[in-house]
N, CA, C and O atoms as a GROMACS GRO file, in nm:
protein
  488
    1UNK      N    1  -1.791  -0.234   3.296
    1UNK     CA    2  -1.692  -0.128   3.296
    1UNK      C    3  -1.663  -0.087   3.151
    1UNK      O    4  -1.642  -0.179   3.072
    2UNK      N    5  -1.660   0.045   3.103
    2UNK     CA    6  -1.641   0.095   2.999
    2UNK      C    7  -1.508   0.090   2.964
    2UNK      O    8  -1.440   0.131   3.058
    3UNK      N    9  -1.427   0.048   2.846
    3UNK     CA   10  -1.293   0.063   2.809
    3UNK      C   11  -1.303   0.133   2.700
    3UNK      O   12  -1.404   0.150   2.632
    4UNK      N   13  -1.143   0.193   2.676
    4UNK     CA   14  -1.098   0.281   2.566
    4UNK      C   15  -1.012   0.228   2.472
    4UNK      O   16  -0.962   0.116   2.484
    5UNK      N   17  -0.991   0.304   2.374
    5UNK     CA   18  -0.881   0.221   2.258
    5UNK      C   19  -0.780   0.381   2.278
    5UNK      O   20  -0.846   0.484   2.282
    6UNK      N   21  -0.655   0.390   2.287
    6UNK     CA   22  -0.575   0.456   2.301
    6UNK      C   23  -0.442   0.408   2.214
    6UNK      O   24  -0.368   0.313   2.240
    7UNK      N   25  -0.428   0.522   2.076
    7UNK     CA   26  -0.322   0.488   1.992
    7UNK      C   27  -0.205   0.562   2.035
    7UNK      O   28  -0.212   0.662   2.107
    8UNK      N   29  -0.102   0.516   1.992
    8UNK     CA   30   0.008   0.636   2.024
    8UNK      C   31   0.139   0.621   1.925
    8UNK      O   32   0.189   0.510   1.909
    9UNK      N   33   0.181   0.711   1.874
    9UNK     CA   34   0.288   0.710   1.772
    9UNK      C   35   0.456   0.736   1.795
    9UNK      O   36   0.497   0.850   1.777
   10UNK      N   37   0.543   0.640   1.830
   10UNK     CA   38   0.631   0.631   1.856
   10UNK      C   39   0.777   0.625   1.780
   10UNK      O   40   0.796   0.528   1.707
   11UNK      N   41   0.888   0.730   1.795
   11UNK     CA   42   0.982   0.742   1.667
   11UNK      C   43   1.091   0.595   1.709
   11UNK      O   44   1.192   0.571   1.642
   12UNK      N   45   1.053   0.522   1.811
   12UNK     CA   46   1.141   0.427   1.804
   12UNK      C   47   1.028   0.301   1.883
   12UNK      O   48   0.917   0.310   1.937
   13UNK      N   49   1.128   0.178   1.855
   13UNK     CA   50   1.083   0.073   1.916
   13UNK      C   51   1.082   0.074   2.035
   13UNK      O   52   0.969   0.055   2.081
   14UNK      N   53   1.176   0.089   2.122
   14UNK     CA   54   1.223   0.085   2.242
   14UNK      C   55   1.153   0.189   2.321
   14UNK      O   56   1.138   0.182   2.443
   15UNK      N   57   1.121   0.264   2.262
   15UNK     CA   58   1.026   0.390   2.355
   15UNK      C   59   0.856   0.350   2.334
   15UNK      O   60   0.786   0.422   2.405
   16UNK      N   61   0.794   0.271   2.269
   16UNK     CA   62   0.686   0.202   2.222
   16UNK      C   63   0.711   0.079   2.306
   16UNK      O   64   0.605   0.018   2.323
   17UNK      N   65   0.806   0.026   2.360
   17UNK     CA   66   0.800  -0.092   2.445
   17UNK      C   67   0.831  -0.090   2.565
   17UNK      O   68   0.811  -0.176   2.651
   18UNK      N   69   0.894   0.034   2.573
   18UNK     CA   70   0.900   0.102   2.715
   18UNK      C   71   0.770   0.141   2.805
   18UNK      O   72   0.745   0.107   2.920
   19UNK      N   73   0.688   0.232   2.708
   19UNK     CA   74   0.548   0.206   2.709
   19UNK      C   75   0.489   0.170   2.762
   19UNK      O   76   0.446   0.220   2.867
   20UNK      N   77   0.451   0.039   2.701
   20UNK     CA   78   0.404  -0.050   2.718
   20UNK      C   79   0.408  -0.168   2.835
   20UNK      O   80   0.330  -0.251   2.880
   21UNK      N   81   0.561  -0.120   2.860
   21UNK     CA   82   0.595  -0.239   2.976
   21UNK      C   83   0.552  -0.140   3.127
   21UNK      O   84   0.537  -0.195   3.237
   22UNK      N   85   0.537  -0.007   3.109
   22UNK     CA   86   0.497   0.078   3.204
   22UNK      C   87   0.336   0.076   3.237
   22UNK      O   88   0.278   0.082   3.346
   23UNK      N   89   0.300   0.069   3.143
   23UNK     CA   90   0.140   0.061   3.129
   23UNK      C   91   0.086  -0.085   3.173
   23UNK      O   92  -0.013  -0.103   3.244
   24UNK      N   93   0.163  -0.178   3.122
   24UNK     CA   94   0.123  -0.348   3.206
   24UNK      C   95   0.139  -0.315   3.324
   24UNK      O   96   0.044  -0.347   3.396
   25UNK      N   97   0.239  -0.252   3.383
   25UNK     CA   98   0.256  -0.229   3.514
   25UNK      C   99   0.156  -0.191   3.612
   25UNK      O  100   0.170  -0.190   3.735
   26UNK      N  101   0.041  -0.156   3.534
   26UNK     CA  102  -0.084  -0.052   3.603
   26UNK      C  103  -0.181  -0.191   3.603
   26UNK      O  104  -0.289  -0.199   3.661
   27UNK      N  105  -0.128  -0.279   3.538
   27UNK     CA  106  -0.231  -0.376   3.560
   27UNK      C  107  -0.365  -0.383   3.392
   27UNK      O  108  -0.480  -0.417   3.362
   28UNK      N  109  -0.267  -0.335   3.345
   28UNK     CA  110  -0.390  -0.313   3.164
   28UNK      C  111  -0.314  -0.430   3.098
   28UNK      O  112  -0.204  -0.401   3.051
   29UNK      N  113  -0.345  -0.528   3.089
   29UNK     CA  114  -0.318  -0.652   2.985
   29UNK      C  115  -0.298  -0.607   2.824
   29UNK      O  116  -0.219  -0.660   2.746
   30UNK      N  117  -0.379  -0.509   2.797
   30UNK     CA  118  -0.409  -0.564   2.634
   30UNK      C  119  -0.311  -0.423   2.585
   30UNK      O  120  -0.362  -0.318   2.547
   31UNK      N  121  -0.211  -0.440   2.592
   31UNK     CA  122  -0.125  -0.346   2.503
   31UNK      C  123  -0.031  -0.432   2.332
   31UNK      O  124   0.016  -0.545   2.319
   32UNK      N  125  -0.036  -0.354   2.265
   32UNK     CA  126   0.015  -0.433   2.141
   32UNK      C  127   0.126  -0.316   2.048
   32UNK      O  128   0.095  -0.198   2.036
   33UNK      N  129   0.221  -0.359   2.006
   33UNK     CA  130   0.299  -0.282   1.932
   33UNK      C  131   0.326  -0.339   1.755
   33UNK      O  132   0.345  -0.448   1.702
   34UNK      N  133   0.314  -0.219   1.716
   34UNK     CA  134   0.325  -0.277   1.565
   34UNK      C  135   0.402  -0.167   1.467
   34UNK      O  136   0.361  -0.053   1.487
   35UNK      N  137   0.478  -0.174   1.392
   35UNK     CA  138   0.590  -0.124   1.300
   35UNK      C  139   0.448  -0.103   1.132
   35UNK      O  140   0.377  -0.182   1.070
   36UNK      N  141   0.472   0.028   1.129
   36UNK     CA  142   0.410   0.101   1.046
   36UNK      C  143   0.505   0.069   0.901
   36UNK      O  144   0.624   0.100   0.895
   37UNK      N  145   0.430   0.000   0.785
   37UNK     CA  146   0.501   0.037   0.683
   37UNK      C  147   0.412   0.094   0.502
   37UNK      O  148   0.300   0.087   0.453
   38UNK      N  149   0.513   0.133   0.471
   38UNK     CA  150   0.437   0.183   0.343
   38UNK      C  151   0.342   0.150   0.243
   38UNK      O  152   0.274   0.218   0.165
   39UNK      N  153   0.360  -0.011   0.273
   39UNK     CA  154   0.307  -0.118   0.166
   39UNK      C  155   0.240  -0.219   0.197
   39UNK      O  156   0.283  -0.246   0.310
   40UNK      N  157   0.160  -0.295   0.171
   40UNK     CA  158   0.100  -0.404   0.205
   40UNK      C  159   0.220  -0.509   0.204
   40UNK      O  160   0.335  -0.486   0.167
   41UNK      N  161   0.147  -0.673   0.270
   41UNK     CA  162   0.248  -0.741   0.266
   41UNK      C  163   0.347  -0.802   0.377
   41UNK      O  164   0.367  -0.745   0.484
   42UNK      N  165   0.405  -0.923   0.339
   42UNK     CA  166   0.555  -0.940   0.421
   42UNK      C  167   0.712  -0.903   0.408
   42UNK      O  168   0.792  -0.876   0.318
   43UNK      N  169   0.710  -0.911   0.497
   43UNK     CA  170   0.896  -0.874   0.460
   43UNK      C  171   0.966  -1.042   0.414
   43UNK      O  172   0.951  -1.149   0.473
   44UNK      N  173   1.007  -1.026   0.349
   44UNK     CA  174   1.080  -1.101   0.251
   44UNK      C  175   1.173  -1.171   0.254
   44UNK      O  176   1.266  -1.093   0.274
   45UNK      N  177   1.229  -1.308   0.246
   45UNK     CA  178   1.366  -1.319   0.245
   45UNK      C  179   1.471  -1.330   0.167
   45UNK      O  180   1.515  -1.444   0.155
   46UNK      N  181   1.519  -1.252   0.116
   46UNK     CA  182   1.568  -1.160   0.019
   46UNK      C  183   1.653  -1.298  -0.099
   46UNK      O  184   1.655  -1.319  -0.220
   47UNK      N  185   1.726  -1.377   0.052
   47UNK     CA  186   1.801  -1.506  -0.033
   47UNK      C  187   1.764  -1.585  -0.134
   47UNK      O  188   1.820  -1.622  -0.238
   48UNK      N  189   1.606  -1.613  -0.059
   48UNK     CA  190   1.498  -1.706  -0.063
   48UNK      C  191   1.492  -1.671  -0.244
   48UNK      O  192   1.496  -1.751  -0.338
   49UNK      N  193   1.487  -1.592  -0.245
   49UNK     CA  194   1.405  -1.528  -0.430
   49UNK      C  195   1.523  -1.533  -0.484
   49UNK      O  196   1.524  -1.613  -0.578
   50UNK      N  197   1.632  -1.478  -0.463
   50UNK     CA  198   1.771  -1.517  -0.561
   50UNK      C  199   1.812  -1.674  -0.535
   50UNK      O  200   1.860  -1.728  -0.635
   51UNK      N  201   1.808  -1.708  -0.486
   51UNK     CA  202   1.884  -1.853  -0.511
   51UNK      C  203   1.751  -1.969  -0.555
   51UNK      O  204   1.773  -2.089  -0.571
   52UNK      N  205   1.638  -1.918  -0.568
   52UNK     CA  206   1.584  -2.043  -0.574
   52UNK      C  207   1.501  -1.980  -0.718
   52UNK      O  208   1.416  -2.050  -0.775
   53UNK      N  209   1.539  -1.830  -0.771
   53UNK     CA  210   1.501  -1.772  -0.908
   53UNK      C  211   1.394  -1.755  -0.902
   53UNK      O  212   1.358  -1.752  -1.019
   54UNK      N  213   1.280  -1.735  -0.819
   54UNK     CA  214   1.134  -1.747  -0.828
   54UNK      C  215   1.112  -1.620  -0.780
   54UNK      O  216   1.072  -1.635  -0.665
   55UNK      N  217   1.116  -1.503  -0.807
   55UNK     CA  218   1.100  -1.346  -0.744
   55UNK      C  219   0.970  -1.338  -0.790
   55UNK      O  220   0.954  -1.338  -0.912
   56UNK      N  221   0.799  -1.325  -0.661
   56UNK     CA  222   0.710  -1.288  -0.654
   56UNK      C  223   0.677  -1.118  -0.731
   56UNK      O  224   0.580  -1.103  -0.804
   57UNK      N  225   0.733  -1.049  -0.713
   57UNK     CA  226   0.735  -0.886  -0.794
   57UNK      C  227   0.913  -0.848  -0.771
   57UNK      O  228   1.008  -0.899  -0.711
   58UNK      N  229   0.895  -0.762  -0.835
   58UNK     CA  230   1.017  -0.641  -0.822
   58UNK      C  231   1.013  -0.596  -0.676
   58UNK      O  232   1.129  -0.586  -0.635
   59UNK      N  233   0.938  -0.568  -0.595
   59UNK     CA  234   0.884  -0.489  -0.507
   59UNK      C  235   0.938  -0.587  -0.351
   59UNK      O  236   0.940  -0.551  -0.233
   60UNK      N  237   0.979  -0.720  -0.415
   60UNK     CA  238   1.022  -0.790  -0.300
   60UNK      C  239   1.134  -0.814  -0.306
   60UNK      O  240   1.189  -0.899  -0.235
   61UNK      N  241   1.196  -0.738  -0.401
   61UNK     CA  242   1.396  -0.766  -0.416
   61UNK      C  243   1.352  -0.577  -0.331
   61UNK      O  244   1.350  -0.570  -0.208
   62UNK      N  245   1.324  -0.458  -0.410
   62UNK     CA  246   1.361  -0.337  -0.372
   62UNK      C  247   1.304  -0.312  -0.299
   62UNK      O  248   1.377  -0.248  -0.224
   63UNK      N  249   1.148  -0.319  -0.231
   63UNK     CA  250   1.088  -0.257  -0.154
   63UNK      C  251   1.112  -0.302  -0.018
   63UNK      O  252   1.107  -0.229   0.080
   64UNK      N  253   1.150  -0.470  -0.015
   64UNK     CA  254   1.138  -0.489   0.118
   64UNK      C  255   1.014  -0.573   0.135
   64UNK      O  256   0.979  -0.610   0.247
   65UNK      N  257   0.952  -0.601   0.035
   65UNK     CA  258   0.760  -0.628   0.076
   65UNK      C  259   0.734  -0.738   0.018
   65UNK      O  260   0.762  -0.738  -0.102
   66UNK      N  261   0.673  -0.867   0.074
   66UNK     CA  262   0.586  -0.945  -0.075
   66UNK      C  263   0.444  -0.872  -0.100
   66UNK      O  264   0.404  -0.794  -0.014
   67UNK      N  265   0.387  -0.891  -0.188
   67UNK     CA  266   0.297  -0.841  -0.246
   67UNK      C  267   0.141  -0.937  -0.182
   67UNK      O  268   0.116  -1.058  -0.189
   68UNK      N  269   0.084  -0.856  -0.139
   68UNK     CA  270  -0.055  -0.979  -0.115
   68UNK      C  271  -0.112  -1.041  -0.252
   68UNK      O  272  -0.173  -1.146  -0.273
   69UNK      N  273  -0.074  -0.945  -0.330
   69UNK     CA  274  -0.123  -0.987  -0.491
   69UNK      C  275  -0.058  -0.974  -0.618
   69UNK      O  276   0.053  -0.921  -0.612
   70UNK      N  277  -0.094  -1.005  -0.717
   70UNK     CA  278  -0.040  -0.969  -0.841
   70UNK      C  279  -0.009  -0.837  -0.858
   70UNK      O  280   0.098  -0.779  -0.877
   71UNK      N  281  -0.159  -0.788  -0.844
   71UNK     CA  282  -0.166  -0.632  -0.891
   71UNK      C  283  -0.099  -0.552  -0.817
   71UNK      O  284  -0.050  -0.446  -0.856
   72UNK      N  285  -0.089  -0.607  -0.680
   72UNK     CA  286  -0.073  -0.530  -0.571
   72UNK      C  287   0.085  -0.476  -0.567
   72UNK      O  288   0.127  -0.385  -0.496
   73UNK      N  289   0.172  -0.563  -0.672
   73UNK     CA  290   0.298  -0.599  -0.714
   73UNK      C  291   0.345  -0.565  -0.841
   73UNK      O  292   0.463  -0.577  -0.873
   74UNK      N  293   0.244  -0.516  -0.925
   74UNK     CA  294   0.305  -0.448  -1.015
   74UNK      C  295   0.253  -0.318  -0.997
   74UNK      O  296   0.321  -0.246  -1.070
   75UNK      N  297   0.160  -0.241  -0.931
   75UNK     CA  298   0.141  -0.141  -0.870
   75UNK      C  299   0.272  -0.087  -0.776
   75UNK      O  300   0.310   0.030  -0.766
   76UNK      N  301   0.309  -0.162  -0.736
   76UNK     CA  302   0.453  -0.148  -0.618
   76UNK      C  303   0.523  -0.153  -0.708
   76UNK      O  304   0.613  -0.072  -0.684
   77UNK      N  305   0.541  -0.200  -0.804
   77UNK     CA  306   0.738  -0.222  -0.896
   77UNK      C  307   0.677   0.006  -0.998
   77UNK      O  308   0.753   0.073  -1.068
   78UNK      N  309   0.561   0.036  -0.966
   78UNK     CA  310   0.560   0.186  -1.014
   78UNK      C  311   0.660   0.266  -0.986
   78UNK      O  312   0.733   0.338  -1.054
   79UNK      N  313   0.642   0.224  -0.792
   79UNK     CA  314   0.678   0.325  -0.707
   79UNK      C  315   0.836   0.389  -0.770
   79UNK      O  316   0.906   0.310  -0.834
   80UNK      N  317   0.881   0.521  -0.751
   80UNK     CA  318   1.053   0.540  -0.789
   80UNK      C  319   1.117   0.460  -0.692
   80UNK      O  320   1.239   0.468  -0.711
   81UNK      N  321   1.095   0.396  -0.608
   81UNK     CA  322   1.190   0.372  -0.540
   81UNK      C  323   1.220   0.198  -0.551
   81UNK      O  324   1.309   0.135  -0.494
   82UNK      N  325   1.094   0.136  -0.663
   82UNK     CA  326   1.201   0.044  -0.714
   82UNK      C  327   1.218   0.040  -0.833
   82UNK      O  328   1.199  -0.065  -0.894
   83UNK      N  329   1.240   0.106  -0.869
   83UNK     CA  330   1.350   0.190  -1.015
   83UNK      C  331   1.457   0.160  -0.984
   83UNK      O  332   1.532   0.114  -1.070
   84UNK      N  333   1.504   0.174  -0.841
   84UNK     CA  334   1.646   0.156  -0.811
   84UNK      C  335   1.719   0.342  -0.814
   84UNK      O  336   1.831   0.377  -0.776
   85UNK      N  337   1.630   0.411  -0.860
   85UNK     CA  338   1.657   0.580  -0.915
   85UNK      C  339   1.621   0.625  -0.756
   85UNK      O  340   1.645   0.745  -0.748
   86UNK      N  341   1.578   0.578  -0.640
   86UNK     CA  342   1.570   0.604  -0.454
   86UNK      C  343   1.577   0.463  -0.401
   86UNK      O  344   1.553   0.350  -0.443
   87UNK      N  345   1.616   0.515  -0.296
   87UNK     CA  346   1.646   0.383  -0.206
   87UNK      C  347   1.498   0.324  -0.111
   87UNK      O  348   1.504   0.230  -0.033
   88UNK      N  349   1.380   0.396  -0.138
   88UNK     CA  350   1.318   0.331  -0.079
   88UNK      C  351   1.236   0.387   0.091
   88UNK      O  352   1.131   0.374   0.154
   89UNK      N  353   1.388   0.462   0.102
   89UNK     CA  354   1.336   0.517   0.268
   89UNK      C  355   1.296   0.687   0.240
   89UNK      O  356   1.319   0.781   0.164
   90UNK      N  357   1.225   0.651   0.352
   90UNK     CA  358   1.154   0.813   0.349
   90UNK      C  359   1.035   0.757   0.345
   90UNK      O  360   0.959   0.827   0.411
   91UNK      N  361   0.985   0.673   0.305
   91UNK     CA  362   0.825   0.666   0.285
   91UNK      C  363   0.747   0.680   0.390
   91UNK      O  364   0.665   0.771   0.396
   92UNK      N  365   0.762   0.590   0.484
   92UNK     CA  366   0.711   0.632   0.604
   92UNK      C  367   0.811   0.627   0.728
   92UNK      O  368   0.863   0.530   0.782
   93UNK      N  369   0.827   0.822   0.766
   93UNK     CA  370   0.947   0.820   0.835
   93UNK      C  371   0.904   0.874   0.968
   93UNK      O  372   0.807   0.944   0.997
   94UNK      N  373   0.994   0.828   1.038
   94UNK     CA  374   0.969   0.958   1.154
   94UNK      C  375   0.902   0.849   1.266
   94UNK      O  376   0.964   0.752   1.307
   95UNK      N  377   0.750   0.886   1.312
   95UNK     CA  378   0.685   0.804   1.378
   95UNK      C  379   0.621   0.692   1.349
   95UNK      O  380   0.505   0.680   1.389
   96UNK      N  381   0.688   0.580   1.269
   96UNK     CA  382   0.637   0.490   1.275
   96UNK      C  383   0.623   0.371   1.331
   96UNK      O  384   0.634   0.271   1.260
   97UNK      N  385   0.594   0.360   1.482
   97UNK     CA  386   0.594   0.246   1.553
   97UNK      C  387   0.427   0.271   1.603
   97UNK      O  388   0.381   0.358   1.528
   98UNK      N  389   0.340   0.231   1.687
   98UNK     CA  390   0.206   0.242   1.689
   98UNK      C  391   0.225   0.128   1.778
   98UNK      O  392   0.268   0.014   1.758
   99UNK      N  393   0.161   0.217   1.932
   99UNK     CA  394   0.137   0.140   2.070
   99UNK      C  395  -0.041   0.155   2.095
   99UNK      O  396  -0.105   0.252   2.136
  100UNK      N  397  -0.086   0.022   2.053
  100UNK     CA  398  -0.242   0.001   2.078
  100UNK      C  399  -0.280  -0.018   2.240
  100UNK      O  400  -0.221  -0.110   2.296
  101UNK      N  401  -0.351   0.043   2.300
  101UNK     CA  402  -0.389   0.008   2.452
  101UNK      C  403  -0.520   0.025   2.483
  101UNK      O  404  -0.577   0.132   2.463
  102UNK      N  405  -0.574  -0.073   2.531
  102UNK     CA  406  -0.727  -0.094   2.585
  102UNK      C  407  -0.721  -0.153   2.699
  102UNK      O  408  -0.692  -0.267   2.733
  103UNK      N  409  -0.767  -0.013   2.782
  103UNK     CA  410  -0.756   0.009   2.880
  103UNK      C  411  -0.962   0.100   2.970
  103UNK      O  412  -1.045   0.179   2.926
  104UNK      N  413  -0.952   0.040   3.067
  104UNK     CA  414  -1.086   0.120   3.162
  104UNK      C  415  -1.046   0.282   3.151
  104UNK      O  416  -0.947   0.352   3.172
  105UNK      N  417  -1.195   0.302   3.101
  105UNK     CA  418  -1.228   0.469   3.078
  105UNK      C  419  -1.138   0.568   3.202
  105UNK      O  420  -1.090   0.672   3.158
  106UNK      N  421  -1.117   0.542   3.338
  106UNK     CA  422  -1.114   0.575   3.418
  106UNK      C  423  -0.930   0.566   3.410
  106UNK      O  424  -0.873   0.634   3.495
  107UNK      N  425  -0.864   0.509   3.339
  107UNK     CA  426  -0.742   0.492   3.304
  107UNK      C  427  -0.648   0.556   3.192
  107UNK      O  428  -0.527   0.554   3.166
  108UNK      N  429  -0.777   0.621   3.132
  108UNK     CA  430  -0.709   0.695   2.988
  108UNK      C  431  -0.607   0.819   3.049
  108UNK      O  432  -0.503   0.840   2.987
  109UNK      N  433  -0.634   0.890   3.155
  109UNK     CA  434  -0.534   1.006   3.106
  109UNK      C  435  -0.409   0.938   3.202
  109UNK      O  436  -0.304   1.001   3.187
  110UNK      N  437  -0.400   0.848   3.277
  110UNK     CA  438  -0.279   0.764   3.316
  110UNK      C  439  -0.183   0.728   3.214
  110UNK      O  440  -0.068   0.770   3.210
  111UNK      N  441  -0.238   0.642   3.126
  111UNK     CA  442  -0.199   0.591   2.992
  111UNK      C  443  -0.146   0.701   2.907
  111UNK      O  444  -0.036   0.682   2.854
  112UNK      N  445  -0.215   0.823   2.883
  112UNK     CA  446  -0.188   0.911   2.794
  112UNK      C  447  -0.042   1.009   2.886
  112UNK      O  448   0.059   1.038   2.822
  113UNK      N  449  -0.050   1.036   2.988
  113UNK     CA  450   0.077   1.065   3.052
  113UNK      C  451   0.212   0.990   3.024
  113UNK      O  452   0.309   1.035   2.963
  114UNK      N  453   0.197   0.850   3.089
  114UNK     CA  454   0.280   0.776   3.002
  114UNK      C  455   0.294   0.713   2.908
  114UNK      O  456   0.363   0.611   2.906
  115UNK      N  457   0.246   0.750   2.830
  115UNK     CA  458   0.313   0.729   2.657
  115UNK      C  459   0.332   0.878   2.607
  115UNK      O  460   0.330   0.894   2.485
  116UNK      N  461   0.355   1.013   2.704
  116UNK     CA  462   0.388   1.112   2.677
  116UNK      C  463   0.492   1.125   2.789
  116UNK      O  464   0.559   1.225   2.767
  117UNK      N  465   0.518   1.082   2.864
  117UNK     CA  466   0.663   1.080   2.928
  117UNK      C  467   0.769   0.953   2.843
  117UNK      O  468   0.888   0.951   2.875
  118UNK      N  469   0.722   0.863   2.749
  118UNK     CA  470   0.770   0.798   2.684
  118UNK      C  471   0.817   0.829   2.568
  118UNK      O  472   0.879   0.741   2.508
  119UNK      N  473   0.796   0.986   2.494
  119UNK     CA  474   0.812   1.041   2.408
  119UNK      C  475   0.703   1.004   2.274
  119UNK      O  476   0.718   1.017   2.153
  120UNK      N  477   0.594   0.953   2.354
  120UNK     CA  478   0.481   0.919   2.276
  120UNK      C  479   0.384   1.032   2.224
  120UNK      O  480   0.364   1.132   2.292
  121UNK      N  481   0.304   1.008   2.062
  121UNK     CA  482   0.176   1.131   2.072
  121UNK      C  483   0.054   1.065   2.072
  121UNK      O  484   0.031   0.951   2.032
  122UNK      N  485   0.000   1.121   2.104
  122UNK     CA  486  -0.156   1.057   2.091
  122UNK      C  487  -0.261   1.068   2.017
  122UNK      O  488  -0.361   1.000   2.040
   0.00000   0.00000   0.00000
């Protein structure tokens, strides 16, 4: 049986997991949700680097991000927005949640209906 990869871009979580929980419903296992961000990296724990004085880049007090690398971290402390001169948001706005589904060929425009009654694009 032939399967598809079907992306879809969602302005919230809850409508990306709504989704998704509609689409298991059809009997498609392999759905996945993932939060789009600007930068490489983890999210941080912000405490973790002030109290114990060991801050990996700039980019993981302002951006929000650890750095996979050195470079990758002083490339990020460029950005204006950890200048501290922007806050950071705006970078990637709007639709950034991303509902992955692999699903049988014969299932795509099911899937694509609902993640467009979900307020999904494709």
């Amino acid at each position: 049986m032939k399967e598809r990869s079907v992306l879809a871009s969602f302005l919230s979580r809850a409508d990306a997991l709504d989704a998704a929980k509609r689409i298991q419903a059809l009997g498609i296992k392999v759905t996945q949700v993932d939060q789009l961000h600007a930068y490489p990296g983890t999210d941080p724990v912000r405490d973790s680097f002030i109290f114990s004085g060991e801050i990996p880049s700039l980019a993981s007090i302002t951006l929000s991000t650890t750095p996979t690398s050195r470079d990758a971290g002083v490339l990020m402390a460029t950005d204006p927005a950890a200048s501290g001169m922007a806050d950071g948001e705006g970078n990637i706005t709007g639709r950034n949640w991303l509902l992955t589904v692999v699903c049988p060929e014969n299932a795509v425009d099911k899937v694509v209906e609902i993640i467009r009654m979900c307020n999904g694009l494709t």
